[in-house]
N, CA, C and O of each residue as an XYZ file, in Angstrom:
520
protein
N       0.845     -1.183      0.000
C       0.000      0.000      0.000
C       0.884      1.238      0.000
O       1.977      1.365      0.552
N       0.137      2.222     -0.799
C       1.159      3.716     -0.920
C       1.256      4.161      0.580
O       0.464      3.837      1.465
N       2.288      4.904      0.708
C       2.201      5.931      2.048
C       2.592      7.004      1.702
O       2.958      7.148      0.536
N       2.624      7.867      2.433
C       2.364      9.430      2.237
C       3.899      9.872      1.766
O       4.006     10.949      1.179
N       5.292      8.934      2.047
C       6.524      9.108      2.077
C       6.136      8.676      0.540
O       5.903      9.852      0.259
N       5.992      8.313     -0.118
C       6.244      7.643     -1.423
C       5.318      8.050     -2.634
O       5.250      7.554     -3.759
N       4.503      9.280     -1.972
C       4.043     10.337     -2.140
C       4.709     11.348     -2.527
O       4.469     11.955     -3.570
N       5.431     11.572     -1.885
C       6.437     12.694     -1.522
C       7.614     12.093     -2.676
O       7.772     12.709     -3.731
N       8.055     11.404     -2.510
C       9.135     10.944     -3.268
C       8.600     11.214     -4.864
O       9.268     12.049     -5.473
N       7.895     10.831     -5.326
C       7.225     10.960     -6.446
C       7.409     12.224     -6.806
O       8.428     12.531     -7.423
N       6.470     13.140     -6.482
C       6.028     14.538     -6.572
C       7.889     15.378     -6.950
O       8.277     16.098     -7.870
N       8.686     14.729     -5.552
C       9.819     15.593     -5.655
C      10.539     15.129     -6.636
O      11.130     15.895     -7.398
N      10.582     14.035     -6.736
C      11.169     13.349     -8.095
C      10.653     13.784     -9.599
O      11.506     13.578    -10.463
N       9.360     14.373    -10.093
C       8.583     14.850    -10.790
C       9.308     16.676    -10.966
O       9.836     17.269    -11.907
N       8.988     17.045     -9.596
C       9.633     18.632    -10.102
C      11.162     18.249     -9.979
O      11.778     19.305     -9.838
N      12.095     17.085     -9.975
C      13.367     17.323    -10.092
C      13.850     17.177    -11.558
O      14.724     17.800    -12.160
N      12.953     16.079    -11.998
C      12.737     16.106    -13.178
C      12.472     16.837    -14.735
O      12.842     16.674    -15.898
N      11.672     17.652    -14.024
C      11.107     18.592    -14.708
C      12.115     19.840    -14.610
O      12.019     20.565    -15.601
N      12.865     20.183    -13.856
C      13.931     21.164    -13.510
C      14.960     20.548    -14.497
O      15.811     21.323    -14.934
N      14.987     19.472    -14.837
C      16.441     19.137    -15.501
C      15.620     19.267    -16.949
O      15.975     20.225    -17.636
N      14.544     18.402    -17.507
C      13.872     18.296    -19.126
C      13.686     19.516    -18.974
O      14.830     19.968    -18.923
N      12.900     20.447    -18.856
C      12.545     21.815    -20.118
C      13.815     22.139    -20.231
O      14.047     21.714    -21.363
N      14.948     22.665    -19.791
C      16.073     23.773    -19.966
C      16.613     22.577    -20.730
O      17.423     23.110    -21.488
N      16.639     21.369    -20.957
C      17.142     20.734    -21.649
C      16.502     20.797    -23.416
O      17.010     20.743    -24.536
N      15.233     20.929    -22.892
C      14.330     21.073    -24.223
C      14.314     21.697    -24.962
O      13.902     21.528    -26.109
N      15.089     23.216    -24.137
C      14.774     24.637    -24.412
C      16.056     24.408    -25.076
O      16.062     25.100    -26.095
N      17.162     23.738    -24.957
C      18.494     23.750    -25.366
C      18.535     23.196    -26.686
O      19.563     23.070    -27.352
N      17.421     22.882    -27.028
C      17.376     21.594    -28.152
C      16.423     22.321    -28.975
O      16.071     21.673    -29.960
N      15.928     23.412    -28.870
C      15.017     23.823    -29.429
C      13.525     23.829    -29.696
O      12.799     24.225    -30.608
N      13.348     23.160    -28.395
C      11.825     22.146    -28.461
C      11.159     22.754    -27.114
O      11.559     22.686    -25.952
N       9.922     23.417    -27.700
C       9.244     24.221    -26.716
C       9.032     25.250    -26.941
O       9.347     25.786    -28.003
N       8.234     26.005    -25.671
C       8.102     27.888    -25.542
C       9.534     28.003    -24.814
O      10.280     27.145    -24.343
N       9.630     29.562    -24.919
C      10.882     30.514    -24.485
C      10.711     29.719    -22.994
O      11.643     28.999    -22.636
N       9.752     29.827    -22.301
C       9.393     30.000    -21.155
C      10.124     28.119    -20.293
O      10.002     27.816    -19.106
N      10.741     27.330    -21.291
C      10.895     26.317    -20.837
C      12.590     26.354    -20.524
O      13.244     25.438    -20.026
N      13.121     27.769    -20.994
C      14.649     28.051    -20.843
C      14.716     28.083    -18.689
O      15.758     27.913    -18.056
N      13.275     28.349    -18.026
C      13.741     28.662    -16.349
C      14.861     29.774    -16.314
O      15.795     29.845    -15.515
N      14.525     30.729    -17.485
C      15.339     32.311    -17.319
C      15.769     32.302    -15.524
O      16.875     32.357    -14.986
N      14.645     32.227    -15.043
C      14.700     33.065    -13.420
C      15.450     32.178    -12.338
O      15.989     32.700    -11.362
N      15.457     30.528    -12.611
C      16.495     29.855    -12.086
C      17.578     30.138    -12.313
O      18.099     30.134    -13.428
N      18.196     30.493    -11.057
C      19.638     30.835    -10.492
C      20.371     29.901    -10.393
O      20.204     29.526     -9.232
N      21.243     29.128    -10.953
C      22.209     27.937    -11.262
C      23.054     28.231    -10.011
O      23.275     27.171     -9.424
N      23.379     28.855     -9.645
C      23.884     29.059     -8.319
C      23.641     28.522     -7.515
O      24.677     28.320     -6.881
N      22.503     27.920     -6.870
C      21.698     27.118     -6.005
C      21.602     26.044     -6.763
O      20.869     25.447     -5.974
N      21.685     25.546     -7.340
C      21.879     23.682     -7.756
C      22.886     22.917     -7.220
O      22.676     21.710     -7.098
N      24.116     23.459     -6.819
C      24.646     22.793     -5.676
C      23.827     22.335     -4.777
O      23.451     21.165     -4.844
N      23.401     23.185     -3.766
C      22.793     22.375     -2.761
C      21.328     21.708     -3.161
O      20.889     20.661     -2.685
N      20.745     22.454     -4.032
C      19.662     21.255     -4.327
C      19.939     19.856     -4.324
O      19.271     18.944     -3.837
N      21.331     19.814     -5.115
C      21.994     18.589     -5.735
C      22.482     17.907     -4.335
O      22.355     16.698     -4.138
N      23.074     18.834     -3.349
C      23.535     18.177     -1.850
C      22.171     17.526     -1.278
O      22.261     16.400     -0.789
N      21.038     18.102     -1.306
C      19.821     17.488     -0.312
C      18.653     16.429     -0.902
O      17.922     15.574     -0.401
N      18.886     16.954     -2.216
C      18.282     15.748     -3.147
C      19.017     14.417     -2.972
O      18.452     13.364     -2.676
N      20.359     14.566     -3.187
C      20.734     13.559     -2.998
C      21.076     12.713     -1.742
O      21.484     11.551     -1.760
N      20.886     13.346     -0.841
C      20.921     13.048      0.619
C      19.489     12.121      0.432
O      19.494     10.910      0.654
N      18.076     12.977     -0.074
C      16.762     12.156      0.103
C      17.084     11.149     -0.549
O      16.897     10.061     -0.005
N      17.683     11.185     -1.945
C      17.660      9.812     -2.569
C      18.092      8.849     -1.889
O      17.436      7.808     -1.947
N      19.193      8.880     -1.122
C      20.055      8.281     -0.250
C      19.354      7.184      0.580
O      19.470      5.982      0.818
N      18.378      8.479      0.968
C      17.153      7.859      1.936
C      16.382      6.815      1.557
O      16.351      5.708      2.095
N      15.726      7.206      0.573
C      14.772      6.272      0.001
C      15.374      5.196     -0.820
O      14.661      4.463     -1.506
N      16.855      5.059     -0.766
C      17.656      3.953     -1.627
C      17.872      3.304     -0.255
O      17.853      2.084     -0.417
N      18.075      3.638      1.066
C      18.333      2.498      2.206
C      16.869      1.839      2.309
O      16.988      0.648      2.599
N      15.970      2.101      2.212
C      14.238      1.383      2.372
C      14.520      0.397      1.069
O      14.415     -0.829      1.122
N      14.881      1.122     -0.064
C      14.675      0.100     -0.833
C      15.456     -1.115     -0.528
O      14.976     -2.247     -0.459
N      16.600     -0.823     -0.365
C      17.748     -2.151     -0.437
C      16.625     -2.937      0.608
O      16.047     -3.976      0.288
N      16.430     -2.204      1.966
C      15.585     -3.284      3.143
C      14.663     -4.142      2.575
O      14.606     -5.326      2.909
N      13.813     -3.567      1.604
C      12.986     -4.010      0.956
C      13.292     -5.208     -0.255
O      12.524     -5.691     -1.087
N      14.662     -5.455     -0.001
C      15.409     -6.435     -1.181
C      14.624     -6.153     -2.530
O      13.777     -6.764     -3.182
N      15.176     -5.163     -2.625
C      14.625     -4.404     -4.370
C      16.421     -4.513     -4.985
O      17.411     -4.491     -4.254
N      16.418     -4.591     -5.991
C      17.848     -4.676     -6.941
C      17.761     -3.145     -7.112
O      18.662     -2.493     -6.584
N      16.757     -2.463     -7.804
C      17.391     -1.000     -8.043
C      17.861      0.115     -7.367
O      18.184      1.269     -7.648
N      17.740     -1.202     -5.538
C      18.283      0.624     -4.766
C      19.068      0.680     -4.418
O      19.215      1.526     -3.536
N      20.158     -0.114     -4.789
C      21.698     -0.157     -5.357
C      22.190      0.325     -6.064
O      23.257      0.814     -5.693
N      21.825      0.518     -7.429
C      21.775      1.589     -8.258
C      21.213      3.124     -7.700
O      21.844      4.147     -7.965
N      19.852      3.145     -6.836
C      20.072      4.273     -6.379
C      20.822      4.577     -5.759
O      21.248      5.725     -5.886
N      21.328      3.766     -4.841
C      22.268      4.325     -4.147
C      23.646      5.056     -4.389
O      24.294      5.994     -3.924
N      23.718      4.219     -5.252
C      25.097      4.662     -5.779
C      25.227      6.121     -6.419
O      26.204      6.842     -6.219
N      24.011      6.512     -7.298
C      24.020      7.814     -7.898
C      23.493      8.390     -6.596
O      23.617      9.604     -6.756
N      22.943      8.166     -5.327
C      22.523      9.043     -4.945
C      24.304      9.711     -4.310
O      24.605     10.905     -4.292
N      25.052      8.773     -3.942
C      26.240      9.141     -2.685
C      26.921      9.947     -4.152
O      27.418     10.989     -3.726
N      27.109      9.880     -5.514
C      27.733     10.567     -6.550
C      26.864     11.742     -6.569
O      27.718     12.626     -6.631
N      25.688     12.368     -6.557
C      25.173     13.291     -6.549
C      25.510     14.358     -5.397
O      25.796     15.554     -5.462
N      25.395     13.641     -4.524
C      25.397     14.462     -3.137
C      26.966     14.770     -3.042
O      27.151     15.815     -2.417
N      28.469     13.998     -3.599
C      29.284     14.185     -3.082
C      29.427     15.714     -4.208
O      29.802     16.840     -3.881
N      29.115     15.370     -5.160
C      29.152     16.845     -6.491
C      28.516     17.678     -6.049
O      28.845     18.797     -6.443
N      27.156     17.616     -4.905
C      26.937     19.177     -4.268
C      27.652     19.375     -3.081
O      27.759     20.573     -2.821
N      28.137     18.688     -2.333
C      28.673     18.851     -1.121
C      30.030     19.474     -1.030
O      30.487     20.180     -0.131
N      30.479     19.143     -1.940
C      31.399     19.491     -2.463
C      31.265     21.239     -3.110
O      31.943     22.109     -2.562
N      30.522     21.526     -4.060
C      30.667     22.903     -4.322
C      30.171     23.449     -3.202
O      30.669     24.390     -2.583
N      29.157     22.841     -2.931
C      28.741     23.833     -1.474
C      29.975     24.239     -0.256
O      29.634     25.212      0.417
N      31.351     23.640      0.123
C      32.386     23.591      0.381
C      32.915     24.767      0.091
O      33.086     25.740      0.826
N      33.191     24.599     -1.151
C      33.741     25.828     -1.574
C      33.094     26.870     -1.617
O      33.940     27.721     -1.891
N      32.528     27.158     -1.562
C      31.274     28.188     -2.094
C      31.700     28.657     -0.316
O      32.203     29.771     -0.173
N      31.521     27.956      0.700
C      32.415     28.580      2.255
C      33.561     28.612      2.378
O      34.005     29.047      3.441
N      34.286     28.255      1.550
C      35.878     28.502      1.246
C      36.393     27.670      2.301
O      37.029     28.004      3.301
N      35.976     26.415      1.877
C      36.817     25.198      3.118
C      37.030     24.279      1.927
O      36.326     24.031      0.948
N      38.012     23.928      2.251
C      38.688     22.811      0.954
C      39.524     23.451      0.098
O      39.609     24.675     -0.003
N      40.284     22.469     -0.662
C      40.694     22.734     -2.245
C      40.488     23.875     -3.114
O      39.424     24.427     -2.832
N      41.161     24.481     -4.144
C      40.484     25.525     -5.288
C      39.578     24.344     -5.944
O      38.502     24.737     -6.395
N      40.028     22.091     -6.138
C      39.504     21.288     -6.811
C      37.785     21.256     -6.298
O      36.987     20.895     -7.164
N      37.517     21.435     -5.632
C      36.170     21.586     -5.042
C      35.220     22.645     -5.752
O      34.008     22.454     -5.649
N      35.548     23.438     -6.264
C      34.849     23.864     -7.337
C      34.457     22.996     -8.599
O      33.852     23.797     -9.312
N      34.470     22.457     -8.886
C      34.300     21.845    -10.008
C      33.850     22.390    -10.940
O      32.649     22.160    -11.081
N      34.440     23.264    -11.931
C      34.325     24.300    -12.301
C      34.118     23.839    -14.041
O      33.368     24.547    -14.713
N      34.688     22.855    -14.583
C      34.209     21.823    -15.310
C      32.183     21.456    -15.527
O      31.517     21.074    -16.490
N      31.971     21.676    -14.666
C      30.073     21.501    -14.211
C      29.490     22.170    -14.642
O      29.279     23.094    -13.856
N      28.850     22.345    -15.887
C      28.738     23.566    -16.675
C      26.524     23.580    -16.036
O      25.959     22.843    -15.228
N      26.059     24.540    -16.734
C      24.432     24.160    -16.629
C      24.030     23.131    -16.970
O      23.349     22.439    -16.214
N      24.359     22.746    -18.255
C      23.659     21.586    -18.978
C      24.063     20.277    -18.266
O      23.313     19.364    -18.612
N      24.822     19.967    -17.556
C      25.867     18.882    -16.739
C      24.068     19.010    -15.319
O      23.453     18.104    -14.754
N      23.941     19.998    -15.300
C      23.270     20.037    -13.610
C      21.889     19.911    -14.124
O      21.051     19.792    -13.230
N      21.403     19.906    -15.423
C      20.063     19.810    -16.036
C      20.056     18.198    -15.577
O      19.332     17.750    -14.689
N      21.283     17.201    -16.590
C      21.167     16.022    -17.002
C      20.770     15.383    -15.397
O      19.806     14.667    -15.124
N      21.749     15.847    -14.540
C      21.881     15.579    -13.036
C      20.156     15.168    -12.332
O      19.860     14.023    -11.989
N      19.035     16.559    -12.216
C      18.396     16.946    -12.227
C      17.452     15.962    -12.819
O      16.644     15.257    -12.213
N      17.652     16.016    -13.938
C      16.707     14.460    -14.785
C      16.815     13.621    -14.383
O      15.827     13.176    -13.799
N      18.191     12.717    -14.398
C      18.327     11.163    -13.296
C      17.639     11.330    -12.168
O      16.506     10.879    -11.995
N      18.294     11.998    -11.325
C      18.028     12.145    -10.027
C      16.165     12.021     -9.920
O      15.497     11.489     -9.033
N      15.753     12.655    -11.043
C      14.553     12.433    -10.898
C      13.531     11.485    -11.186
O      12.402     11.468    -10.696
N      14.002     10.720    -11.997
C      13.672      9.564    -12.438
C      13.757      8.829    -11.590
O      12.681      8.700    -11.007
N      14.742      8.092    -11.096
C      15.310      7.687    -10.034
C      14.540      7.589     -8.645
O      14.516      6.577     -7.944
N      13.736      9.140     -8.273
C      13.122      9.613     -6.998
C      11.531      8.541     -7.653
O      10.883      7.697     -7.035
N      11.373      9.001     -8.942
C      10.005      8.508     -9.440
C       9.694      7.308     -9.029
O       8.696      6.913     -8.428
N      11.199      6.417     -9.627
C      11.352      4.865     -9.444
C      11.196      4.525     -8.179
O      10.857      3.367     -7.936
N      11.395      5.401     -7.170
C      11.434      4.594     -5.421
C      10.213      4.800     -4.977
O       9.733      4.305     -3.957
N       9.521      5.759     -5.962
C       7.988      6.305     -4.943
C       7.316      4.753     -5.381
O       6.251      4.451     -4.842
N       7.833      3.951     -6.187
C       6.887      2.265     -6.513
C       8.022      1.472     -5.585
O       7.559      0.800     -4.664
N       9.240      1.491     -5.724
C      10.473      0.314     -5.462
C      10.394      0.678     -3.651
O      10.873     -0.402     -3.306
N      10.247      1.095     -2.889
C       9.716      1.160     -1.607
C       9.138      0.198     -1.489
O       9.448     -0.737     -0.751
N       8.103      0.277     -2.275
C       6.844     -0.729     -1.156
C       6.550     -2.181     -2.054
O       5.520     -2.854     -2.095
N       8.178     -2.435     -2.919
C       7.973     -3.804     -3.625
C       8.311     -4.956     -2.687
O       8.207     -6.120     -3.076
């Protein structure tokens, strides 16, 4: 049976999703202007990317309990997601490395991010309660 957590997972997995496809769409030429997220500040996708992936994290330890195969795979992108925001977020307080920038990480890199990650969130709001 659904619960209200797998609810949640869904939904956030849906707008994480959706944060990564239009600006991707918009990049490709496919769509209104309005699918570019002009007013999103790329600046803050670090830590989105730090706490998203922290939740994924979350909902990839239920799954494994749940002896599901894919929350191994989540897991794994979730601890790679979170270490790529935790990391700029680091720097961004000027603790660490100049390498902690990852300066290489362009927008389109944090769209694709954004898409998995969300897919992924989609996949656990069912792989939970298998």
């Amino acid at each position: 049976m659904m619960e209200t957590k797998d609810f949640v997972s869904g939904f956030v997995g849906f707008l994480l999703a959706a944060l990564g496809a239009l600006p991707l769409l918009s990049k490709m030429g496919v769509g209104p202007t309005w699918f570019a997220l002009q007013g999103f500040p790329i600046q803050i996708a670090a830590y989105i990317l730090a706490v998203a992936g922290f939740y994924l994290m979350i909902n990839s330890v239920i799954e494994i309990t749940n002896s599901n195969a894919v929350g191994w795979m989540s897991f794994m992108i979730a601890v790679g997601v979170m270490a790529v925001g935790i990391l700029q977020v680091l720097f961004r307080f000027h603790i660490g490395p100049p390498q902690f920038e990852l300066s290489f990480i362009k927008d389109t890199f944090y769209y694709v991010i954004f898409l998995v990650q969300g897919i992924f969130l989609m996949i656990a709001m069912f792989a939970m309660e298998l």
